[in-house]
C-alpha positions as CSV (number, residue, x, y, z in Angstrom):
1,X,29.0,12.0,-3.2
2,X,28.9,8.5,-1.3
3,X,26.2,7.6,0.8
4,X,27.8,8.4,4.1
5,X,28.3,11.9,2.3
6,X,24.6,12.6,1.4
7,X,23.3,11.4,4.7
8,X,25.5,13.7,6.5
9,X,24.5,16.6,4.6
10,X,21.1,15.6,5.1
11,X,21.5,15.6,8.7
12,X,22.8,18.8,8.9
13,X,20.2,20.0,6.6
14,X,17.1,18.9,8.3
15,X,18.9,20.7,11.5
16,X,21.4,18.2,12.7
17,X,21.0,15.6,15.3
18,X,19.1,17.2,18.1
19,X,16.6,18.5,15.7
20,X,15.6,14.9,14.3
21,X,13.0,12.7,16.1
22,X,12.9,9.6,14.4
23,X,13.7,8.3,11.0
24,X,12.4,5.8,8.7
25,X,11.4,5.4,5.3
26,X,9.3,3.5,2.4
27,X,10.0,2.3,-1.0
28,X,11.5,5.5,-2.0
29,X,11.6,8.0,0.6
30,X,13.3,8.8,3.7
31,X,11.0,10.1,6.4
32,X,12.3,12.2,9.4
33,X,10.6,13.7,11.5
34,X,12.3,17.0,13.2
35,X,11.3,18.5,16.4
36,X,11.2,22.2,14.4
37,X,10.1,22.4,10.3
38,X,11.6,25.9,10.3
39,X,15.1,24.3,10.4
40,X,15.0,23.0,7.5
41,X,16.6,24.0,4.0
42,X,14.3,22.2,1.8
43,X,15.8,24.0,-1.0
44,X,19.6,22.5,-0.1
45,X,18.4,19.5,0.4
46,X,17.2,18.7,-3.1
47,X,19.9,20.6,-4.4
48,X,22.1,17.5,-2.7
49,X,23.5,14.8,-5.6
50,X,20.9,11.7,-6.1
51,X,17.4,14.2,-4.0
52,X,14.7,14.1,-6.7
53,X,13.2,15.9,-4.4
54,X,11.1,16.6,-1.2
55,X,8.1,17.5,0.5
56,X,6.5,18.0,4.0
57,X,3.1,15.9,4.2
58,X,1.2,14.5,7.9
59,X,4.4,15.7,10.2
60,X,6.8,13.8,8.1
61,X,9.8,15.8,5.5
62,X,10.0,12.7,3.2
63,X,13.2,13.0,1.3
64,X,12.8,11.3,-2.8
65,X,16.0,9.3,-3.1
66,X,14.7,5.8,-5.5
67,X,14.6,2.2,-4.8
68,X,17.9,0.8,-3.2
69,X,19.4,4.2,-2.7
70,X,17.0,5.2,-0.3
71,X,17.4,2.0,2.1
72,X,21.8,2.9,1.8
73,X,21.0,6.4,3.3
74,X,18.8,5.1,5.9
75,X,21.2,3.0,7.4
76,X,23.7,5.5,7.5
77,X,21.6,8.2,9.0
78,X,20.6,5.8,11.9
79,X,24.4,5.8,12.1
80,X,24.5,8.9,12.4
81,X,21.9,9.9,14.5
82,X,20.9,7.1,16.5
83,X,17.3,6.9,15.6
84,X,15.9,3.3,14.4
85,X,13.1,2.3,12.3
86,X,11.1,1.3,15.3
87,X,10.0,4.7,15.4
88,X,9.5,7.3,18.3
89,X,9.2,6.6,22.0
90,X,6.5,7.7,24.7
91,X,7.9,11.1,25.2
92,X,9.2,12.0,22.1
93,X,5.2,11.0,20.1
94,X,4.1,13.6,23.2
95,X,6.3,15.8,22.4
96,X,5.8,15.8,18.7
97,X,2.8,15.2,17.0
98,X,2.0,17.0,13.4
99,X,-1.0,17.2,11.7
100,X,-4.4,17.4,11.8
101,X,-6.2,13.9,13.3
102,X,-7.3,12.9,10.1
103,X,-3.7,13.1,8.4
104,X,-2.4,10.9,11.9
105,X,-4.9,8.5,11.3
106,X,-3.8,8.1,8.1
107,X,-0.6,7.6,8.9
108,X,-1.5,5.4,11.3
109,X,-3.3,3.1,8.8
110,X,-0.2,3.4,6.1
111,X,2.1,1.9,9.1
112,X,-0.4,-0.4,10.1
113,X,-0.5,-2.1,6.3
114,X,2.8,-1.4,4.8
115,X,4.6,-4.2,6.3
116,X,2.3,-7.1,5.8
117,X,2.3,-5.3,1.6
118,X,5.5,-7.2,0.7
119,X,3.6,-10.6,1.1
120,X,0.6,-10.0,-0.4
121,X,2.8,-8.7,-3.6
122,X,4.3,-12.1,-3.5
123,X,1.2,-14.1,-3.2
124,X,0.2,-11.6,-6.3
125,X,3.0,-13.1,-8.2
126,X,1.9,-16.4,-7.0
127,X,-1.6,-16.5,-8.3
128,X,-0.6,-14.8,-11.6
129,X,1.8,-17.5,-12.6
130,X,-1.3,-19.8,-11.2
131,X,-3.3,-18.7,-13.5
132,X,-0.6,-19.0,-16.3
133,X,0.0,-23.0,-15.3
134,X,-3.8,-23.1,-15.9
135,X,-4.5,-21.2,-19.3
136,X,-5.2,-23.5,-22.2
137,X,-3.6,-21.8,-24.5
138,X,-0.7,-21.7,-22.6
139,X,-0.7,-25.4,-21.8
140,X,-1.3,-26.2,-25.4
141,X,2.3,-25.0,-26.4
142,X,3.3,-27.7,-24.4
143,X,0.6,-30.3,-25.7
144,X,-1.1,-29.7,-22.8
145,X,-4.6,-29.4,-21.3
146,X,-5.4,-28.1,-17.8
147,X,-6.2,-32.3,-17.0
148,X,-2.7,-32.9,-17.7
149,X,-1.4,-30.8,-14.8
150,X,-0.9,-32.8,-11.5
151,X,-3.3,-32.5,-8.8
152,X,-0.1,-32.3,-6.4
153,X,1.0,-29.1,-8.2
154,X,-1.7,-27.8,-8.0
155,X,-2.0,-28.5,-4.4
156,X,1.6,-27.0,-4.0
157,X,0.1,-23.8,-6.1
158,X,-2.5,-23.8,-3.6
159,X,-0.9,-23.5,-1.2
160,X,1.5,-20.6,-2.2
161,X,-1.5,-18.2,-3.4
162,X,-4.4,-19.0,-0.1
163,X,-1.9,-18.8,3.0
164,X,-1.7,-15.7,3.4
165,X,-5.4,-14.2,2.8
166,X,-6.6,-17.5,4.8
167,X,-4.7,-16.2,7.8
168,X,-4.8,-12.2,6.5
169,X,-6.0,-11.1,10.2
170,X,-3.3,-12.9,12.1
171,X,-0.7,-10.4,9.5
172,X,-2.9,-7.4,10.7
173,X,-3.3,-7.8,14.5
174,X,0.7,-8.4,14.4
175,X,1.2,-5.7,12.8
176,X,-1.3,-3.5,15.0
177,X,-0.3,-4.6,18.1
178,X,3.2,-4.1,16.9
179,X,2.9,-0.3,15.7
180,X,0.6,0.1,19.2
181,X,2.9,-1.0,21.4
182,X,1.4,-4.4,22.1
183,X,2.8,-7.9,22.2
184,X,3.5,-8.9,19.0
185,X,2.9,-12.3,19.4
186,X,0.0,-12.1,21.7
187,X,-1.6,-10.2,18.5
188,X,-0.8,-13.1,15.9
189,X,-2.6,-15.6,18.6
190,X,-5.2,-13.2,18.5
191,X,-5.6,-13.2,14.9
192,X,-5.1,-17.0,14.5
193,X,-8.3,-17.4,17.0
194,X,-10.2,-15.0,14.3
195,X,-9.7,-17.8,11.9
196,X,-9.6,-21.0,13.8
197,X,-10.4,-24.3,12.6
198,X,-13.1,-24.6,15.2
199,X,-15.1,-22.0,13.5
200,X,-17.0,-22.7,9.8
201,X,-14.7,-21.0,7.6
202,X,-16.2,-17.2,6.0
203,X,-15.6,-18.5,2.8
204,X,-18.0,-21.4,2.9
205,X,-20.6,-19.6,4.8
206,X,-20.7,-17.0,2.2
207,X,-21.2,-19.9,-0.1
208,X,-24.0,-21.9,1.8
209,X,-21.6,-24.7,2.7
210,X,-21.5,-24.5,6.2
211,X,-24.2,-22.5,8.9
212,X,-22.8,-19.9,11.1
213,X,-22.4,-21.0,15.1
214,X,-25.4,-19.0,17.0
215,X,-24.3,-17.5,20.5
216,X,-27.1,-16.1,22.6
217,X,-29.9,-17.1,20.1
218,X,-29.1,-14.0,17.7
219,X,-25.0,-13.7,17.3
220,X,-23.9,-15.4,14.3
221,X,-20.3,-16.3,14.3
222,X,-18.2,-17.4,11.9
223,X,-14.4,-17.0,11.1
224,X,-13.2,-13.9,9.3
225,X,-11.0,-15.5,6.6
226,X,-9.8,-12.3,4.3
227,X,-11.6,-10.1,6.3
228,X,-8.7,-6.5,7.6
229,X,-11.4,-4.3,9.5
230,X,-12.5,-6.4,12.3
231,X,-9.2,-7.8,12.8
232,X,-7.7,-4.0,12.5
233,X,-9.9,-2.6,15.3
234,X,-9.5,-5.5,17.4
235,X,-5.8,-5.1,17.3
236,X,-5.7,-1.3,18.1
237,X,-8.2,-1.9,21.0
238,X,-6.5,-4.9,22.5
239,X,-3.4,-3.9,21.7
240,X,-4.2,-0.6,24.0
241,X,-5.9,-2.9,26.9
242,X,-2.5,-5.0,26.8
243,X,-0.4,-1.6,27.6
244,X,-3.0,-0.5,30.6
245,X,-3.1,-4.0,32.1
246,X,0.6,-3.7,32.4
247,X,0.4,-0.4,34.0
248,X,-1.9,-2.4,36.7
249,X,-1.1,-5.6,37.2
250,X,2.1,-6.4,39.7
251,X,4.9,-7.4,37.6
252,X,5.1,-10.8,39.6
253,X,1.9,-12.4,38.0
254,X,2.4,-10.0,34.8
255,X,3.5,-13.1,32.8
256,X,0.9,-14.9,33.7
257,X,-1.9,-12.6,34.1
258,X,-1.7,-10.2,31.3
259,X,-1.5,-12.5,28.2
260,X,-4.7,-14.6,29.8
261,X,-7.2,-11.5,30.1
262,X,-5.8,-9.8,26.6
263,X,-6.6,-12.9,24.8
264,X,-9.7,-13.5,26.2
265,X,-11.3,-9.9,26.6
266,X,-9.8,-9.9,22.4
267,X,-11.5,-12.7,21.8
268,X,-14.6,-12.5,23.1
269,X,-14.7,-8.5,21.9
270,X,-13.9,-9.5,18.5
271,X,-16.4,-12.4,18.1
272,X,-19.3,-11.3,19.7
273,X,-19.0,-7.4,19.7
274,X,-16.3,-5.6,16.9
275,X,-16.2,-8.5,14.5
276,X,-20.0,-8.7,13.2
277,X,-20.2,-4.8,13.2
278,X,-17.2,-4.1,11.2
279,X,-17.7,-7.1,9.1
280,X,-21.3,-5.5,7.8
281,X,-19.1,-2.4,7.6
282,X,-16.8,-3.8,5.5
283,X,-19.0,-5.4,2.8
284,X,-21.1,-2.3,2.7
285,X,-18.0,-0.1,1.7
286,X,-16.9,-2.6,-0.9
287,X,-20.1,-2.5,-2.2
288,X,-20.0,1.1,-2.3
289,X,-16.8,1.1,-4.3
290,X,-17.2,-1.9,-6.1
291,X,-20.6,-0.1,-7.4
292,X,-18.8,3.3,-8.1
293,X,-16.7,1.1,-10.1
294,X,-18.9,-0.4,-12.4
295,X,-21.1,2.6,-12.8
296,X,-22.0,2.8,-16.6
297,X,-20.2,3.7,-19.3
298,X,-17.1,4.0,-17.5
299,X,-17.8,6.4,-15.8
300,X,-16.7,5.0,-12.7
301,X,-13.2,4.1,-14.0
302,X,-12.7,7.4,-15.6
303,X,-12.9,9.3,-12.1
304,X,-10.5,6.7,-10.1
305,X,-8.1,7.0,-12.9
306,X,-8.6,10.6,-12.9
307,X,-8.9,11.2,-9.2
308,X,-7.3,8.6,-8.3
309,X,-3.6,9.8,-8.3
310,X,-4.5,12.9,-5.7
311,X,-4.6,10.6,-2.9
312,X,-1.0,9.4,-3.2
313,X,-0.3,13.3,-2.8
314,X,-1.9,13.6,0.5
315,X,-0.2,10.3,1.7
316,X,-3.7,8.4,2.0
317,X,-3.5,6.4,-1.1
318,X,-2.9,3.1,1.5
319,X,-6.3,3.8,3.2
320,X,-7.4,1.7,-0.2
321,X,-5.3,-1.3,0.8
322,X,-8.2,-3.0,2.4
323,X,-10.6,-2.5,-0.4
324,X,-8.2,-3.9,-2.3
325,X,-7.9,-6.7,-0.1
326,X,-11.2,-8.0,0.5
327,X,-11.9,-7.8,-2.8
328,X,-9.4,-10.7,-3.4
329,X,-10.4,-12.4,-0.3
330,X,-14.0,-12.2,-1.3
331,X,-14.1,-13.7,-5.2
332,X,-10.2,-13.3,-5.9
333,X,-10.5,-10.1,-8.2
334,X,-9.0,-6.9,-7.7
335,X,-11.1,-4.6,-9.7
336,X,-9.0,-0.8,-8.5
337,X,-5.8,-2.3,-9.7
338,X,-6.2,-1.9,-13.5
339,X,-7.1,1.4,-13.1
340,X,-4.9,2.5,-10.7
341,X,-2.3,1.4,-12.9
342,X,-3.5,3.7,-15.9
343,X,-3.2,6.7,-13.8
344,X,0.7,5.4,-13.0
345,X,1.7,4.6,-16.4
346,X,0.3,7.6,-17.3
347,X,3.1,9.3,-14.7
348,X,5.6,7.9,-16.1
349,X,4.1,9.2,-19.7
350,X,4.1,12.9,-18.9
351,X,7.5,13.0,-16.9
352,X,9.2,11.8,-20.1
353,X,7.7,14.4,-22.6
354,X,9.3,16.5,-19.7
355,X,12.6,14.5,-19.6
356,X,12.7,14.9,-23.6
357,X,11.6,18.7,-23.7
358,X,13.8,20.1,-20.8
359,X,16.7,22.0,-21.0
360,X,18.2,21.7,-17.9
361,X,20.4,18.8,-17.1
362,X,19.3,18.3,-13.6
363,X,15.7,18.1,-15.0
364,X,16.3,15.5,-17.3
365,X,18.7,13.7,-14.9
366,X,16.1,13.4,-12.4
367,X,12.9,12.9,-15.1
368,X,14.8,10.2,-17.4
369,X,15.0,7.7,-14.6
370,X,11.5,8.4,-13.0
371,X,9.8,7.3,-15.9
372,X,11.6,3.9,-15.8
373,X,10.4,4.0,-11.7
374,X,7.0,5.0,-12.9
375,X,6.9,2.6,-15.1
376,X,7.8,-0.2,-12.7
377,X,5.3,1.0,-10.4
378,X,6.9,3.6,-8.3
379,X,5.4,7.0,-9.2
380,X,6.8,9.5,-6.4
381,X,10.0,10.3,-8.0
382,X,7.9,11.6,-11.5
383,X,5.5,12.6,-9.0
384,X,6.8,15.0,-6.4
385,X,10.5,15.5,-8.4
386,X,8.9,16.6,-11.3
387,X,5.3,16.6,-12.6
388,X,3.9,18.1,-9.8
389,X,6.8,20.2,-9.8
390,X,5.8,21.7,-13.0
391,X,2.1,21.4,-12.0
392,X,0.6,21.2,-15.5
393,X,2.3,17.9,-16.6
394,X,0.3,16.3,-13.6
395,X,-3.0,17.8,-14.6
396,X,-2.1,16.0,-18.3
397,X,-1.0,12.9,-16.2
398,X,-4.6,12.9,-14.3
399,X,-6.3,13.1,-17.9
400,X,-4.3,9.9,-19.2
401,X,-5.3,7.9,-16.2
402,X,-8.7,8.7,-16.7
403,X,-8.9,7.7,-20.3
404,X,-6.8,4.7,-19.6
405,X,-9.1,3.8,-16.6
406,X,-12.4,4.7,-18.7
407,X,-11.2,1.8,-21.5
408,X,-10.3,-0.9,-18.3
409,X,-13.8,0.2,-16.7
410,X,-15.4,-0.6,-20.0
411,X,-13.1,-3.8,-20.8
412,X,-14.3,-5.0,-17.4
413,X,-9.8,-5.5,-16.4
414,X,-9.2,-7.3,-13.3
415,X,-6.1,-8.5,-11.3
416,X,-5.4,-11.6,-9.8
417,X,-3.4,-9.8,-6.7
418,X,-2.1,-6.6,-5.8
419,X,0.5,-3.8,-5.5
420,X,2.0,-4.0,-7.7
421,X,1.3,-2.0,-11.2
422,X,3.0,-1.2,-14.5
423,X,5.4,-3.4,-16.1
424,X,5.6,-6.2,-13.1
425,X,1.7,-6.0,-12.9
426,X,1.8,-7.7,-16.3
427,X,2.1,-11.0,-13.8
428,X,-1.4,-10.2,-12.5
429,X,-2.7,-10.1,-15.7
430,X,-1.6,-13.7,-17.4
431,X,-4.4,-14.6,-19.3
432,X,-6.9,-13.4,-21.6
433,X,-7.0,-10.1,-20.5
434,X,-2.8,-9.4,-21.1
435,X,-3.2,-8.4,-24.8
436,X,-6.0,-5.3,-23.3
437,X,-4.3,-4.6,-20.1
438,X,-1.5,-3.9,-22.7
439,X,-3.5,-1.6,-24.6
440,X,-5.1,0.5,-22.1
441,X,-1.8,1.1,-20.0
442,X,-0.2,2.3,-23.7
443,X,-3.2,4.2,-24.2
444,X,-2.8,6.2,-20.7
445,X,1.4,6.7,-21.6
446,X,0.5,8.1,-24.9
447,X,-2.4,10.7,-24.0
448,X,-0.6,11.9,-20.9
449,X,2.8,12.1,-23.4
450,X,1.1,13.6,-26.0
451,X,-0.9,16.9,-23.9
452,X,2.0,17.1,-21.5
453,X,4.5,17.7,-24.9
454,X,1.9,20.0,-26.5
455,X,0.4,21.9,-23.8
456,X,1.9,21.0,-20.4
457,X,5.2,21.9,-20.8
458,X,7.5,24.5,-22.0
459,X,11.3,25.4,-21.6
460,X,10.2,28.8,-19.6
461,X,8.8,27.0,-16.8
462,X,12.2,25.7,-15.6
463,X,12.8,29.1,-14.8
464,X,9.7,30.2,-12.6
């Protein structure tokens, strides 16, 4: 079938036209939301060429195509049904809303933060091949030591891997104010101002450079450099102050008037008010996880890399996207990736004991290539088109990620960026500690391999 092809049948699957409300989608998944579930023929649609599958999670039916394939039938179902990527309109989000307020604020968070991803993966990539230009033992090939590398390059390096955490609240508060029907560019401003030259940088306060700036005689202000919370509840607060001034103010001075009293009620909100709440907020939840992490024995690792892997089921695996983020921001280590890449690799392990043990062609056409996705870091096609499918494959999956996370606990792993895992995640990992993430990710691929071929899988359960 061509794409046009698929996405028609999809259309008419999910109900056709009048039953769809919006559509986007993600890295692999098309998401629609329908104005009634009941029309849909979940069991057509992943019977339809290229579908590894489907599932109905926080009022979305996200439809498993893969990487590339899944961006080709988006654009031809917004031919087809009109509906654009900006997602729904006043009415139709009144009209629709699924799911319980913890699953929409969820959501809410995963559209918040997915956008702004895509840079922070490159500025991953950046400071991995940083730290390669700096590794003796790499320079040494080369006759090299790290004095022998210019300071301009360096400089230039710099440059590449601190931009984007040095302005990280300026990303969020665009893309808040964006998915809250804000200004966007009135929310950059706003997030700029969180980080302005005129106030002593986070990073050397928390270092004893520089003294915080005292307002009133007991508010202590100082920029919020890599800090998401406060600049994430400023943005959904101003954002929403933006839309009622609008509603209020005559549309002759609207120009004017609005921009002036969003920027300065943000401002003066986030400094003085949101920003030194949430910031003690946001250290004491890192804390929290950073010291569930490093509980003894490995114990921590072992139940993330266990555990771990149920939150991408319930679609709330992005609500750790800010841990994960201040924890670069704050000494440049991301301690959840290692582990979190156990429990992926070890994915990709069980759904190709599957792929090898199964009879049925469709099985092994759709479990063959999701290990190579799992592998690369995309784990909903083994996921949702297969292990979970089978149920008992993903219980020997969440076994491997825990052993695999107990051994990077204990080996004390840590990334130099984030989101990405598996093979490209070798780039976050180029120095000393390559040769062990090595080891522990082939650990997790062989224990989940090994129970899922001797006790998670059979022939007989392609027939239940």
């Amino acid at each position: 079938m061509t794409d046009r092809e698929i996405a028609e049948k999809i259309v008419e699957l999910v109900g056709g036209k009048e039953n769809i409300v919006s559509v986007r989608h993600c890295a692999t998944r098309l998401r629609i939301i329908v104005s009634d579930k009941e029309k849909i023929q979940t069991k057509e649609v992943e019977n339809l060429d290229k579908v590894k599958g489907s599932f109905f999670n926080s009022g979305q039916y996200q439809i498993i195509l893969g990487t590339g394939l899944v961006n080709r039938i988006y654009d031809e179902t917004v031919k087809i049904t009109g509906r654009a990527d900006i997602g729904e309109s006043t009415e139709e989000k009144k009209e629709v809303v699924y799911g319980n307020k913890f699953q929409r604020a969820i959501r809410m968070f995963s559209d918040v933060f997915v956008p702004i991803i895509p840079v922070l993966v490159a500025t991953g990539l950046f400071m991995g091949l940083r730290g390669l230009l700096t590794q003796e033992a790499v320079l040494a090939v080369f006759g090299m030591t790290p004095d022998d590398v210019p300071s301009s390059l360096l400089t230039f390096t710099q440059i590449l891997t601190d931009t984007a955490f040095s302005f990280l609240p300026a990303l969020v508060c665009w893309s808040t104010f964006r998915n809250f029907g804000g200004s966007p560019v009135i929310g950059i401003v706003l997030g700029l101002m969180l980080v302005s030259p005129s106030l002593p940088s986070s990073y050397d306060v928390g270092s004893g450079v520089a003294e915080p700036l005292e307002f009133f005689g007991f508010i202590r202000v100082a920029g919020y450099q890599g800090s998401v919370l406060p600049a994430f509840a400023t943005g959904i607060i101003t954002a929403k102050f933006e839309k009622w001034l609008r509603k209020h103010i005559p549309d002759a001075i609207d120009l004017i008037v609005t921009p002036f009293i969003t920027l300065l009620v943000g401002i003066v909100m986030a400094l003085f008010v949101l920003g030194p709440i949430l910031h003690y907020v946001e250290n004491g939840v890192l804390f929290v996880v950073e010291n569930l992490l490093f509980l003894p024995l490995g114990i921590g690792g072992l139940l993330y890399g266990c555990f771990g892997q149920l939150l991408g089921i319930f679609g709330i695996h992005h609500i750790l996207n800010f841990l994960e983020i201040s924890m670069l921001a704050q000494d440049g280590w991301n301690y959840l990736n290692p582990i979190g890449t156990c429990g992926n690799v070890a994915q990709a392990g069980a759904v190709l004991a599957v792929a090898i043990k199964a009879a049925s062609n469709k099985t092994k056409q759709v479990a063959y290539p999701s290990c190579l996705s799992a592998l690369l870091g995309i784990t909903e096609p083994a996921v949702f088109g297969v292990n979970l499918r089978f149920v008992k494959p993903f219980i020997m999956s969440m076994i491997g990620g825990g052993v695999g996370g107990f051994l990077a606990s204990n080996l004390n792993l840590r990334a130099t960026g984030m989101s990405i895992t598996g093979i490209p995640g070798t780039l976050l990992y180029l120095n000393e500690q390559l040769p062990l993430y090595l080891l522990v990710n082939v650990i997790s691929f062989a224990v989940a391999f090994a129970l899922t071929w001797m006790f998670g899988f059979n022939k007989k359960m392609e027939n239940q």
